[in-house]
C-alpha positions in Angstrom: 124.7 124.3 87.1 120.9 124.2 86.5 121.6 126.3 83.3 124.2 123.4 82.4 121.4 121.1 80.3 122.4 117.3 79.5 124.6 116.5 76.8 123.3 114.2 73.8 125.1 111.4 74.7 126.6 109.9 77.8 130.3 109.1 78.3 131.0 107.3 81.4 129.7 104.8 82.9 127.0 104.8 85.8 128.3 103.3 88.8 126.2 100.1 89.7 125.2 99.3 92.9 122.9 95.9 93.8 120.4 97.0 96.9 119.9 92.9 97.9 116.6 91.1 98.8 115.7 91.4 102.2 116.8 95.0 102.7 115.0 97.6 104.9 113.8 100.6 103.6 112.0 103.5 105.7 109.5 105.5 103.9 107.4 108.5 105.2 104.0 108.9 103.1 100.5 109.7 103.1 97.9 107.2 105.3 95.8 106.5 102.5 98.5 104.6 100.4 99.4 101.7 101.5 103.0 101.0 102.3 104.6 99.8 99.2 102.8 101.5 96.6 104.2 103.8 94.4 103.3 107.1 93.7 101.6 107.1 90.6 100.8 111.1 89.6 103.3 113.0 87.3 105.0 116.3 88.9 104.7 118.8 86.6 107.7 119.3 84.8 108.1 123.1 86.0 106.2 123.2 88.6 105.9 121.9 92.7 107.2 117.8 93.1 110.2 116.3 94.3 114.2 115.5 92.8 113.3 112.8 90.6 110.0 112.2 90.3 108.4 111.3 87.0 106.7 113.7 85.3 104.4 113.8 81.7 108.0 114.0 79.8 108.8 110.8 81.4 105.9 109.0 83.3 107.0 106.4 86.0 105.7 105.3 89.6 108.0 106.8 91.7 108.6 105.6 95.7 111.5 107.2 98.1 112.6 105.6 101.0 115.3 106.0 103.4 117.8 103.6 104.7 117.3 104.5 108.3 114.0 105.9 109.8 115.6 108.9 110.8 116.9 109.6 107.4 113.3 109.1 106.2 111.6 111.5 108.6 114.9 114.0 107.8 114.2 114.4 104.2 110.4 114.6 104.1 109.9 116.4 107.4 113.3 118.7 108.0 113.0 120.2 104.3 113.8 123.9 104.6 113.3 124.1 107.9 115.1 126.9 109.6 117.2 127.1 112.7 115.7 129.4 114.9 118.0 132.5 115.6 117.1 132.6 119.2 119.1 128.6 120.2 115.4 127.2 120.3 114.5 123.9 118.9 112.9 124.0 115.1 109.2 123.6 115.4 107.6 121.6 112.9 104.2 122.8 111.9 101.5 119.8 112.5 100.4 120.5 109.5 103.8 118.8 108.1 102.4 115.1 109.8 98.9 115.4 109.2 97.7 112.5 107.5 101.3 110.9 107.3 102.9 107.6 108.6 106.3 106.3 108.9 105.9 102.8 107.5 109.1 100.0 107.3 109.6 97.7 103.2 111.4 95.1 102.7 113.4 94.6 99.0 111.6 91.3 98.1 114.1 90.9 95.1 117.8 92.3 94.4 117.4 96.0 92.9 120.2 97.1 90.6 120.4 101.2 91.3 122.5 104.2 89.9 124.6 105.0 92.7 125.0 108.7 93.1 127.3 108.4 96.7 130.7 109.9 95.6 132.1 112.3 93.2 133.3 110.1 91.1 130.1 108.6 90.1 128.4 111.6 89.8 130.7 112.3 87.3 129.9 109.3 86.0 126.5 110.7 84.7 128.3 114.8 84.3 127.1 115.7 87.7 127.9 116.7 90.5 126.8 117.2 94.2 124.4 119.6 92.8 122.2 117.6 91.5 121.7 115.5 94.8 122.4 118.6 97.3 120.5 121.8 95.6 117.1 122.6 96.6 113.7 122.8 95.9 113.8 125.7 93.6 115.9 123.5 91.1 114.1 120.3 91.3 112.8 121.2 87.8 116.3 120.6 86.5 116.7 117.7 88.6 114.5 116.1 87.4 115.2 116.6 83.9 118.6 114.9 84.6 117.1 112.1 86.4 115.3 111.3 83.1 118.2 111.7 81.3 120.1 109.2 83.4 117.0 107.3 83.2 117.2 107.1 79.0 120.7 105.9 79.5 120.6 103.3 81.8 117.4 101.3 80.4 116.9 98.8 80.9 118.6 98.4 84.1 119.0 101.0 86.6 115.6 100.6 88.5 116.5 103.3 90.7 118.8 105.9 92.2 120.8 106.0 96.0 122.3 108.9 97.0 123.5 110.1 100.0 120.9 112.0 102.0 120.9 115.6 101.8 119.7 116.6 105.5 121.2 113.2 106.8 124.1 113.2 105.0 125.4 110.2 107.3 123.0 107.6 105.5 121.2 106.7 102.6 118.2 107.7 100.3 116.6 105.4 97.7 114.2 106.0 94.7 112.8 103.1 93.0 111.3 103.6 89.7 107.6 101.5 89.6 108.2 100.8 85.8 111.3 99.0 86.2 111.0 97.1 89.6 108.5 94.2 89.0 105.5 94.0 90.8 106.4 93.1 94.0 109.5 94.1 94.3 108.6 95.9 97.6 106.5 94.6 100.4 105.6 95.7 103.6 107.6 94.2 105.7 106.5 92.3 108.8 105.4 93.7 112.0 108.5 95.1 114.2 109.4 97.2 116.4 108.9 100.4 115.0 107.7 99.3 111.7 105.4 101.3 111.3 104.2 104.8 113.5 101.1 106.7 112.7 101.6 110.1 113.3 98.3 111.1 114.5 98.8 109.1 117.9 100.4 110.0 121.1 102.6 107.0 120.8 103.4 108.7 117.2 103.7 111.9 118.2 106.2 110.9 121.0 108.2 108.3 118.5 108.5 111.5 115.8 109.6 113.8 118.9 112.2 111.2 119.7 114.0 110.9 116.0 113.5 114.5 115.6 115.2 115.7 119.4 118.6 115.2 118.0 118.3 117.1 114.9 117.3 120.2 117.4 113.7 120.0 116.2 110.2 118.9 117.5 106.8 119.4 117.0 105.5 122.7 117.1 102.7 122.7 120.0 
């Protein structure tokens, strides 16, 4: 499928799906941006980045979030990360966390997305579970359909959800920060568990806690 390369034009129709103001997001990122920012640095198109990040073929602020705190943590901390053969837990290096927060959004405005949930809608855009399931080593491609999807649903689709790869029992979200107006996600107010710094013992303990039940903890 990675050798399969987009056709010229696009036959069906994206399946759209409204993510409503007021909606919580989950998003695991770097302590020096803030909450809701977007990333704003190109992947390179070959090289390194995530599965639909922008890139200098097609430039765009890029945020992921998950619908659930543990489906957050899931795809930006469980990537990759082996079982080990031996019925231990998975130890995540530290090196994984340093610098990195869990922090909790809020939708401040409806966002209309490109669902990518079922077959059918995969279809929809000539995919399939490839392009939401493969792995790192394809992400090139990926991305290269993401901005062909992209050129087909402009001006609407200011995002993708999908269902998430290493939590495949919730939800993933990527919001484009050229198509959502400014504002369109804010940090939401202070809650229980809105936001964990992983650098604190109270962090360390919360991460230990979401990541227990995936057979996985923090390496010592």
């Amino acid at each position: 499928m990675p050798n399969y390369r987009p056709p010229e034009a696009m036959n069906g129709t994206p399946a759209k799906v409204t993510l409503a103001r007021g909606t919580v997001l989950h998003r695991v990122h770097k302590s020096h941006r803030e909450a809701a920012a977007f990333n704003p640095h190109p992947a390179h198109c070959l090289y390194g980045g995530g599965r639909f990040d922008g890139t200098s073929c097609d430039p765009y602020g890029y945020l992921y979030a998950g619908l659930s705190p543990a489906a957050a943590v899931c795809e930006t901390l469980l990537r990759s990360l082996p079982f080990d053969p031996s019925g231990g837990p998975r130890l995540l290096p530290r090196v994984s966390v340093e610098g990195r927060r869990l922090s909790t959004l809020r939708l401040t405005t409806d966002v209309t997305v490109v669902s990518l949930m079922t077959a059918q809608e995969l279809a929809a855009v000539h995919q399939d579970s490839w392009l939401v399931q493969t792995e790192a080593i394809d992400y090139a491609y990926t991305r290269d359909w993401a901005h062909w999807i992209r050129r087909h649903t402009d001006p609407w689709a200011q995002g993708f959800v999908w269902s998430s790869k290493r939590e495949p029992g919730d939800r993933t979200v990527l919001l484009f920060g050229d198509r959502c107006p400014q504002g369109a996600v804010s940090a939401a107010e202070p809650v229980e568990g809105g936001g964990v710094d992983f650098g604190t013992a109270e962090g360390e303990q919360w991460l230990n806690s979401v990541l227990q039940p995936y057979h996985a903890r923090l390496a010592p």
